[in-house]
Phi, psi and omega in degrees: 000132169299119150347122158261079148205085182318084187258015174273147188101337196270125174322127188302158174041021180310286216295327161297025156204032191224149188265169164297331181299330166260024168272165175255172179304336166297321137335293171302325130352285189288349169270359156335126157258009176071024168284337197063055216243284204315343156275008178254143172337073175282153186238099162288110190282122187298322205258008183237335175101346177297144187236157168222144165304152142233170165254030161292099198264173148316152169281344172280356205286116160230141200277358180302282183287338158066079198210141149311117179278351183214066183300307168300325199225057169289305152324314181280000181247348201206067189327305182295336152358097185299087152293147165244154209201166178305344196258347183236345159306343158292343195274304228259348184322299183307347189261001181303185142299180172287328220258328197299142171299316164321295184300314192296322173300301195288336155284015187103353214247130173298182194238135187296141186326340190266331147335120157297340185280001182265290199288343183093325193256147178262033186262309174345311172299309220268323210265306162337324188074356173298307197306157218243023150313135176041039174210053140218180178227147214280134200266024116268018129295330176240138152300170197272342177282345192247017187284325182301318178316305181279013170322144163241141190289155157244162332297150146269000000 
């Protein structure tokens, strides 16, 4: 499978010497691991703040590539679609996954060996077993009252 995400050209290790707030978009970009966590469906507790995964994916979801299929005009099918962006990562950090490279920069934390821009290749994730490839299911197969089924442990 090809990189849809161009991590060629890019300053070796930028991120261990760049803050996320200075990065450029192309960079920010590139820290994407392709798990596809952030398309899957969360269950918030109103009253502890806890999020849990499902594996309740976006209707944009395709779990093949475990990518957006309509990643640039996503917004026009999924308003609510969370960007996350250098500028909105303080708000949105609690709901990452444990594994996201995003989350993991902003707590201080290095990016795991499987991470592409560390392994070279965007298979890794997949070959890891983090990434949400062939395991999910489309979030009109299930109501939203049965989503609690589908919880999932992190990391996976």
């Amino acid at each position: 499978m090809s990189d849809p995400i161009n991590r060629s050209g890019l300053a070796a290790r930028f991120w261990e010497h760049k803050p996320l707030t200075k990065l450029s978009p192309r960079e920010w970009e590139a820290l994407c691991d392709g798990c596809g966590k952030c398309c899957l469906n969360k269950l918030e507790d109103e009253e502890t703040g806890e999020v849990a995964l499902t594996r309740v994916a976006c209707r944009l979801f395709d779990d093949m590539t475990c990518r957006c299929a309509q990643y640039e005009i996503r917004h026009q099918f999924v308003p609510e679609c969370i960007q996350l962006t250098p500028d909105t990562i303080e708000q949105h950090a609690y709901w990452l996954p444990e594994t996201c490279a995003y989350k993991l920069l902003w707590d201080g934390r290095p990016l795991y060996d499987w991470h592409p821009l560390i392994s070279g290749t965007p298979e890794t994730v997949h070959e890891a077993g983090i990434s949400m490839q062939s395991r999910t299911v489309p979030e009109f197969e299930v109501h939203e009252d049965d989503w609690e089924d589908h919880i999932i442990e992190e990391p996976m």
